[in-house]
N, C-alpha and C positions, 0 to 999 in steps of 0.2 A: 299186284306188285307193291303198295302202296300196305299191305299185311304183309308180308315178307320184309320191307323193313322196320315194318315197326317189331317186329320179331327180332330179326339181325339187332336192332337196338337195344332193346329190353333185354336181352341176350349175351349180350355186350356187355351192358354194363352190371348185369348179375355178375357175370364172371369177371368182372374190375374190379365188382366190391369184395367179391369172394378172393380173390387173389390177395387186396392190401388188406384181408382181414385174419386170412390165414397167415399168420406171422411163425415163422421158425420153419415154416413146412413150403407152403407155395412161393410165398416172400421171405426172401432168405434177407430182406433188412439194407438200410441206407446207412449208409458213411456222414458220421456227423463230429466234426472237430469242437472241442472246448479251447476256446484262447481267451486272454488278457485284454480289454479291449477300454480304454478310459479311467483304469484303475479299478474294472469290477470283469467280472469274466462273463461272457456271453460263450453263445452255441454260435455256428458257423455250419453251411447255414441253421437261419434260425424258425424254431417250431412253427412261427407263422407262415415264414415260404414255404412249407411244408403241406401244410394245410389246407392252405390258400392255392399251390400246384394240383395238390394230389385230390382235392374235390372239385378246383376247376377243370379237370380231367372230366370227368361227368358231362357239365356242359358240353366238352367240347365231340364228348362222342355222341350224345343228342342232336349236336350243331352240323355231325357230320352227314345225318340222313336226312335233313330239311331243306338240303339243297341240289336234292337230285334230281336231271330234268325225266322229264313223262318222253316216254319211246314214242309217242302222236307227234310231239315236236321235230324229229328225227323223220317220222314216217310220212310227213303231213308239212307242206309246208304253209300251207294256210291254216293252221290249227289255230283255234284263237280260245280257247281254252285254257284253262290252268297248266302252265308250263310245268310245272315241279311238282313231284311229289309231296305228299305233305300227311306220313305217317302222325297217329296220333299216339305222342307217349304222356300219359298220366303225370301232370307234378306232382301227384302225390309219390309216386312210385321214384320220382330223382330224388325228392327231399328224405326218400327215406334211404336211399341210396347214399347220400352226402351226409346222414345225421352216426350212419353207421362207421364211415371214413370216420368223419370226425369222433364218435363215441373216442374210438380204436385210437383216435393218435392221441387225444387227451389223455388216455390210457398209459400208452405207450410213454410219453415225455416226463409222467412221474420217475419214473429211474433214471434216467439221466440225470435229472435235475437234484435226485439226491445223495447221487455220487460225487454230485460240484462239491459237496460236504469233505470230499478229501482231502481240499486241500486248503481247511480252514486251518491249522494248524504253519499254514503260508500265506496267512490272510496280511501283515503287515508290508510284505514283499508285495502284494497284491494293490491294495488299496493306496500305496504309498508313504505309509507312514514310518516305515525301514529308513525310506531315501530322506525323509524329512528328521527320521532321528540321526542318523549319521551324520545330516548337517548342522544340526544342534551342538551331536557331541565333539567337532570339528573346532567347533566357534567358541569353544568353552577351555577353560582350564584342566586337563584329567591326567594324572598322574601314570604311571607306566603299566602298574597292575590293572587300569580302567582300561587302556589300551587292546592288552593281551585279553583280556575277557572278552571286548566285544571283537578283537578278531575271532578266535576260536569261535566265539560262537557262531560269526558268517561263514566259517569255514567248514564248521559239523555240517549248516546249513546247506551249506552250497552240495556236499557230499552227498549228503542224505535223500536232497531232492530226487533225483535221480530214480532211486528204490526205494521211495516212501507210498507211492502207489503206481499203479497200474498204467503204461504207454498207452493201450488199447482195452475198451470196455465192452463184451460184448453183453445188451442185453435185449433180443430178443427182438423188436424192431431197428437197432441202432448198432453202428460198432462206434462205439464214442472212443475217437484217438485224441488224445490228450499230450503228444508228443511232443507239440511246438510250443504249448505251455508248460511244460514240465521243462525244457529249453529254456524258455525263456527267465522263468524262475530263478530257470543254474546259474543261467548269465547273469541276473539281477544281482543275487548273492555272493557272486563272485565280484562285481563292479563293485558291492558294497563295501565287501572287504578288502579288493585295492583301495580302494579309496581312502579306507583306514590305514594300510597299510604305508599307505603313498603321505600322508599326515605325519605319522609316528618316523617316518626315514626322513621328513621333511624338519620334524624337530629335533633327532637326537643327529642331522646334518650339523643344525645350526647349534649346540651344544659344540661338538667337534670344531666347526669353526671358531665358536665363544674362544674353545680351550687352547686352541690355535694360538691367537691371538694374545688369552693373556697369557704364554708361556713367552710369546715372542717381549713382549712386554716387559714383562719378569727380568729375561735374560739380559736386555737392553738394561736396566737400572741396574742389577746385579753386577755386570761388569761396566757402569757408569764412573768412569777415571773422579775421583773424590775431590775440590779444588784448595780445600785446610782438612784441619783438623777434624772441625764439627760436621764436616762433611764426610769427615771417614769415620769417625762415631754414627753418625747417622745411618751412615751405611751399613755398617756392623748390625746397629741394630735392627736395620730393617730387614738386614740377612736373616738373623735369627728369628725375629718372627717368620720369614719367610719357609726355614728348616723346620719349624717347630708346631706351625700351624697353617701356611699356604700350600704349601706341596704336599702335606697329608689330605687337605683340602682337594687339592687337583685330581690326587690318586683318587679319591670317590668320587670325584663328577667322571674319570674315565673308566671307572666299574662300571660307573651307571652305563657310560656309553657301550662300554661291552655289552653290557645285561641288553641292551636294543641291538647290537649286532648278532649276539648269538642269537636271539629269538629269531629273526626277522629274516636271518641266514636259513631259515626254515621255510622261508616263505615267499621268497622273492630274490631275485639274480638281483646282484648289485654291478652300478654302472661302474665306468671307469670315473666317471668323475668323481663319483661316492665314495669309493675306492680311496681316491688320491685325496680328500678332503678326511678318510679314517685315518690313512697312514702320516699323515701331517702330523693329526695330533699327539699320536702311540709314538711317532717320531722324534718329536718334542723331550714327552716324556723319558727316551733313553737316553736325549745330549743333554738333560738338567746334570747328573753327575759330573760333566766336563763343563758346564757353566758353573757349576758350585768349585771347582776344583779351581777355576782359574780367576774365580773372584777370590781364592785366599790365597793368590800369590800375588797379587794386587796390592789385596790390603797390607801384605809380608811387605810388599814393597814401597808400596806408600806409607807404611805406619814408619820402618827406619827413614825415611826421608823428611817426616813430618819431624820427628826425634830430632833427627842432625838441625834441620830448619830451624826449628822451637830451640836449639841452644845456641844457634848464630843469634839470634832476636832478641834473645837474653840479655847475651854479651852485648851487642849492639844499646839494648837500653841501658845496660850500669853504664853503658861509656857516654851514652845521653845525660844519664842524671849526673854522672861526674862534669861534665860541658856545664850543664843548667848551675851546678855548684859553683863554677868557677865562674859563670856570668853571674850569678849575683854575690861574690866577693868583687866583680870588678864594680857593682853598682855604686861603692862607695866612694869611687873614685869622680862622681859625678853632682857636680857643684854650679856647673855655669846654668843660671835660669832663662837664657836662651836657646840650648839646647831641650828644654822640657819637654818638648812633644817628644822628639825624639826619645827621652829615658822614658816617658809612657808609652811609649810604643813599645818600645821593647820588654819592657816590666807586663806589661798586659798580655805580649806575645808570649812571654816565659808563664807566666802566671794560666795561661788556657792551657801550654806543654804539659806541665804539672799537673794540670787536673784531669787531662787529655790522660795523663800515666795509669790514672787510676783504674780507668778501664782496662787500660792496657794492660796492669799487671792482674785485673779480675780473668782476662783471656785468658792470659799465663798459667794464673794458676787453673783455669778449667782444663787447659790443654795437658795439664801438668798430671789432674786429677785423673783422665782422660786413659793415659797413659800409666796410671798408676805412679808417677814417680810422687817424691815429697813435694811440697808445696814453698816456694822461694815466696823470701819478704825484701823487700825492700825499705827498711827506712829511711836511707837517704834521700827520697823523696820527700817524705814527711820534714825532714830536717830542712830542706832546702826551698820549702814551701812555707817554710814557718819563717826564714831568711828573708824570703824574698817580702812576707806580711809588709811590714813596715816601710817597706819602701818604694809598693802598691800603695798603699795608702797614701803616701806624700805625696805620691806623683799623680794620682787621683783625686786628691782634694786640693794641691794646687791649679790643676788643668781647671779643673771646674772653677775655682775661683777665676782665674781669668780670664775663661771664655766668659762667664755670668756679669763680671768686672765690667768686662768689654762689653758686652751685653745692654745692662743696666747706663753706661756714661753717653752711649750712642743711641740708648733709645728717648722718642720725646717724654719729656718729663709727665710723671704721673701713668706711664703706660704699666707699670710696675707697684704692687702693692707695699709700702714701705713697711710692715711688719714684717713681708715675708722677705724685705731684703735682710731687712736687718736678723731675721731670724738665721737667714742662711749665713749671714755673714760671722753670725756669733758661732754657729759649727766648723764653717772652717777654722777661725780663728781657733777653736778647742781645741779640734784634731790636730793641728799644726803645732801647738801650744806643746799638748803631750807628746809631739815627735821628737821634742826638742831635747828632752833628756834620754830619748835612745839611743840616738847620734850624737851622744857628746862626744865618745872615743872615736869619728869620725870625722873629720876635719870638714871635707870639703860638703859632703851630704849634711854635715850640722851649719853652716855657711851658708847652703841652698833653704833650708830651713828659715833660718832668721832673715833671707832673704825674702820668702814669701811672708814671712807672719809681719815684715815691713810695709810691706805692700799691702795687706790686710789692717791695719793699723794705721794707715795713711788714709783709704777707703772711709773707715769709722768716723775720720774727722768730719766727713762728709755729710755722716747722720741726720745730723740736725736739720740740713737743708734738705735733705731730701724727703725727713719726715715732714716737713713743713711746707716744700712747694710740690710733695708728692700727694700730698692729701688730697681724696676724693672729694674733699667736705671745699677744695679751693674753688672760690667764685670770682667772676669779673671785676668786684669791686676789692676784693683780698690782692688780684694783680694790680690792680691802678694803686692799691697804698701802698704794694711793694717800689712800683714804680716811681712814687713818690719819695718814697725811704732811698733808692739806689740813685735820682737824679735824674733817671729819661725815661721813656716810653718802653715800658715790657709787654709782647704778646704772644699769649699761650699758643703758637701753632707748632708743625711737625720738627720743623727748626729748632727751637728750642729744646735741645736735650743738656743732659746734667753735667757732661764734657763741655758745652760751651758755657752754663753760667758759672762754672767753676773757674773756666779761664777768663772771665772778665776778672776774676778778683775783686768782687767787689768788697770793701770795707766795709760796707755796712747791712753786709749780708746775715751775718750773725747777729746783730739787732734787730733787724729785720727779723730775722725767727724767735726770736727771743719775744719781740713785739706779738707776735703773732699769738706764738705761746699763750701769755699773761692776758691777750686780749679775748681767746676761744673759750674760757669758762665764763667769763662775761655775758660774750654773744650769748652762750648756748642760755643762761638764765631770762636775756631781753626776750629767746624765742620761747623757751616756756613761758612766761607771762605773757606772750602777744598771743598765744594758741589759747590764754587761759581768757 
């Protein structure tokens, strides 16, 4: 028994290895998929399960006759013997059994593996470096013609996949189907060029939009109501650029957008909302004619309004300058130096008028220019500003003397440098001095005149004391001899201003500075010899 299986075995497995060795003929061959698998492509299964099945097959038809019981066990119940057969198969004869499998599939898995070679030429799609350049060229700047190349080219790609090699491979141990990879490939190639696709409709969207926008733009300033003149000049002008070099402008950025819809109408259903963000802009582009038409009934209509306006304004100012003329013929009228604020007020209000004109009539004439007409002068202005000179002046160099007047008598003595009174004092007196033969043929303004230069004259008496108890150079003991010289007790505090030792009158005030005088080049020789 125990020879009949070792026969059955050895038998067995002759005809195992004879079967996986006869390839094409006994073994008609195993189904082996190539796929995509972590970005490099494998078998499915793979040559080692292969190998590792089809010679642990051996063992297990060995394993099968070593554990048959012995017919004694059966017939015998007290048998106490070797239960199980226990044919003897030679390891030599399995190892040569398994070397032969093995020769055979090492054999065999060379062609397979070098038909993986087919689809080197899809090796980027494969390994990943497709999906890694698409996202490069996403994230970059690339102009419309870099676009359409690298479509096309994923799309030959994707095409071609298909019928560039073989779904099924027969070779002789293997039908190598390559169908799910060739699949997936397609699908790769195809993602990649949506992808692209989905990019380039995502940018020339936001062009469409850009041009949306500044048409909306455009159109708003274009018919922007003008609020003058330089408003509607500016307007004008910016029309004309806008004719002459923005709307030529606009026309090629929406070629370009054409140039991406016709392409990409090749390649992709566009949505509704793509759609409505195309037809916005082309939209646009057919009311700019009715936006350009109704911005020059605008300007038709604001430029005669501007016209009628600009010669009310006109009129309006000669009848101004003729007012300003006739306000200062009345200025001569005015003699009372009680009223002085008042004539400087009014003198200075006319006097800004007048100057205020000058710009006014630089408008004029831009608006004038603007409009093409000739350009108005006015010298009545000039003439009635040259009027008014002189009598600005009076009323300016008297105001200041009596504020300064006033000034000087109520502040405490010596707060004031007595050069710079007397200096100011001796300008007005000049300016006043020279008024006085402008206004001779003026009665009341020549009157006002000698009025003030009375009063400036009256001041100057004053000179002497001022320059003498105004001196910085005045000490404690200079007050106690004036003190002495006037008869009581003088002290320098805030009290003491030049308004009140004027009104004491004192008689012997002028001696007193006189003294003073004759006595300071004395002093000043005792203190150089005392320093020496």
């Amino acid at each position: 028994m125990t020879h009949h299986l070792q026969m059955l075995c050895m038998n067995s497995l002759y005809d195992y290895v004879e079967y996986i060795t006869d390839v094409k003929y006994s073994n008609k061959g195993f189904q082996i998929r190539l796929q995509q698998s972590a970005n490099i492509l494998a078998f499915e299964p793979t040559f080692k399960n292969f190998r590792d099945i089809l010679i642990g097959l051996t063992d297990l038809i060995v394993e099968a006759v070593t554990d048959i019981p012995r017919l004694e066990t059966k017939l015998y119940l007290d048998w106490g013997n070797e239960a199980v057969l226990k044919p003897l198969i030679p390891a030599e004869l399995i190892d040569v059994c398994k070397n032969r499998i093995k020769d055979v599939l090492d054999e065999q898995r060379i062609g397979p593996e070098l038909r993986v070679h087919d689809f080197d030429e899809f090796l980027p799609l494969i390994n990943g470096q497709g999906d890694e350049f698409v996202n490069d060229f996403v994230s970059s700047d690339h102009n419309f013609d870099d676009y359409v190349e690298q479509i096309l080219k994923y799309k030959a790609l994707h095409e071609r996949i298909p019928f560039a090699t073989e779904h099924v491979v027969r070779m002789e141990m293997y039908d190598m189907n390559r169908l799910e990879l060739i699949k997936a490939l397609e699908h790769l190639a195809e993602y990649l060029k949506d992808a692209l696709i989905h990019h380039c409709i995502k940018h020339y969207q936001q062009m469409c939009t850009t041009i949306g926008e500044d048409y909306q733009v455009l159109s708003e300033r274009v018919l922007a109501v003008p609020q003058d003149t330089a408003g509607l000049m500016a307007l004008k002008k910016f029309v004309n650029e806008v004719e002459t070099k923005t709307l030529p402008s606009m026309e090629d950025r929406l070629r370009s957008v054409m140039t991406y819809i016709l392409f990409l109408a090749d390649h992709t259903i566009f949505t509704p909302v793509e759609m409505k963000v195309n037809n916005n802009a082309f939209q646009w582009y057919l009311h700019m004619p009715k936006v350009m038409e109704e911005h020059r009934q605008l300007v038709k209509i604001k430029t005669e309004e501007y016209q009628s306006l600009l010669t009310v304004k006109i009129k309006k100012f000669q009848d101004d300058l003729e007012m300003y003329a006739k306000m200062v013929e009345e200025l001569q009228n005015n003699g009372n130096i009680k009223e002085l604020a008042k004539y400087h007020r009014k003198a200075t209000k006319l006097d800004e008028r007048l100057l205020q004109a000058i710009e006014t009539i630089a408008r004029f004439n831009e608006e004038e220019a603007s409009f093409g007409f000739n350009l108005s002068y006015y010298p009545l202005r000039q003439q009635v500003h040259d009027k008014l000179a002189p009598y600005k002046k009076l009323y300016d160099n008297a105001t200041d003397f009596l504020n300064k007047c006033d000034l000087w008598m109520k502040s405490k003595v010596g707060t004031y440098d007595p050069k710079e009174v007397e200096s100011d004092t001796g300008t007005f007196y000049k300016n006043i001095s020279q008024l006085e033969k402008v206004f001779s043929e003026k009665p009341a303004t020549q009157e006002l005149v000698i009025t003030i230069k009375e009063r400036i004259e009256e001041f100057k008496e004053h000179m002497p004391i001022i320059q003498t108890l105004g001196n910085p150079g005045m000490k404690e003991r200079h007050w106690e001899k004036v003190s002495e010289i006037v008869g009581f007790p003088i002290k320098l505090d805030a009290e003491l201003t030049l308004e009140k030792i004027i009104d004491y009158s004192w008689m012997n005030m002028s001696k007193s500075s006189k003294l003073f005088r004759e006595r300071r080049p004395k002093r000043t020789i005792w203190r150089r010899t005392s320093v020496r």
